[in-house]
C-alpha positions, 0 to 999 in steps of 0.5 A: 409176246408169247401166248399158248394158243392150243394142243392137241397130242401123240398117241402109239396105234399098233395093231389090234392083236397089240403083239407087244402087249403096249395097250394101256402103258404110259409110253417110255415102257410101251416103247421098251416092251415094243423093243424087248419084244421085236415088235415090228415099229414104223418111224417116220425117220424124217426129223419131223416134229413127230419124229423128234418126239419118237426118238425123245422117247427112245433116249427116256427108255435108254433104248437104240433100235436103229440098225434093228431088223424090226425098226423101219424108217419110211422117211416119208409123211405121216400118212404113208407111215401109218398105211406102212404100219398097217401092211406091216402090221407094226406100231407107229407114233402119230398125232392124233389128227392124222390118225383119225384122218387116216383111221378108215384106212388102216386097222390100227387101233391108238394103244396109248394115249393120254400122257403129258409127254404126248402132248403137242403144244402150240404157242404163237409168237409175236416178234420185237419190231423193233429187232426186226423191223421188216415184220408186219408186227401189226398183222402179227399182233391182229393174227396172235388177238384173233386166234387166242381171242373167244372166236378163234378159240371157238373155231380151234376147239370145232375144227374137226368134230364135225368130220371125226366127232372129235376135235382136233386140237384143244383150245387153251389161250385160257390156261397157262403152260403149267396147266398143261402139266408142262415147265 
């Protein structure tokens, strides 16, 4: 039993200045203008689920820039790697939340945003008892009602507006996986 529950997404901040002049691109081609122009960029380097998405966008734009001068791998969170971007005045893929987490702290700006292949999708998952008999499946199947449910919908779509007058995830157990322009 697989249901999508909600989604929030990446985004490219950069500095203000935007050197690479990615504001505005979808971003295969900001990650392309940020290696033809030697634009210094921060990765997280830690085979995070942002990290896989960094590198994602590397393979679409046929780009390597491991080894390259300007291409800094922190191996660190999302936070440190975001402060290092901001000191080195460089570009960094980031989730949404974590930025606005850490906005008033950097002056980075969110350059791109907003494309189908930024989006960081959660489904829940409840797994056969019958095939692993030692899970709790009914506390699984109550966990996967409550948050696909109105309430835990609710909940999904204020958490963080108070706080960053934006939400940081969008809820979406009413919509299917094309609705989300995803396979």
């Amino acid at each position: 039993d697989r249901r999508l529950v909600m989604h929030n997404d990446f985004v490219i901040v950069g500095p203000p200045s935007d050197p690479a002049r990615i504001r505005g691109e979808n971003p295969v081609e900001a990650f392309r203008k940020i290696f033809a122009s030697g634009a210094t960029f921060i990765s997280r380097g830690d085979d995070s689920g942002t990290h896989v998405k960094e590198l994602a966008l590397w393979q679409d734009a046929n780009l390597d820039p491991a080894g390259a001068g300007w291409y800094l791998e922190t191996g660190q969170g999302q936070g440190a790697t975001l402060s290092i971007a901001f000191e080195k005045d460089g570009y960094a893929l980031t989730d949404r939340g974590t930025f606005l987490a850490y906005k008033s702290n950097v002056d980075l700006e969110i350059l791109v945003e907003g494309d189908p292949f930024l989006l960081n999708v959660y489904h829940v998952i409840t797994v056969n008892p019958e095939k692993w008999p030692s899970v709790n499946f009914e506390g699984a199947r109550a966990f996967a009602d409550f948050i696909t449910s109105t309430a835990g919908q609710e909940i999904i779509g204020g958490f963080g507006l108070e706080k960053y007058s934006e939400p940081l995830f969008f809820p979406d157990a009413d919509k299917t996986d094309a609705d989300l322009g995803l396979p």
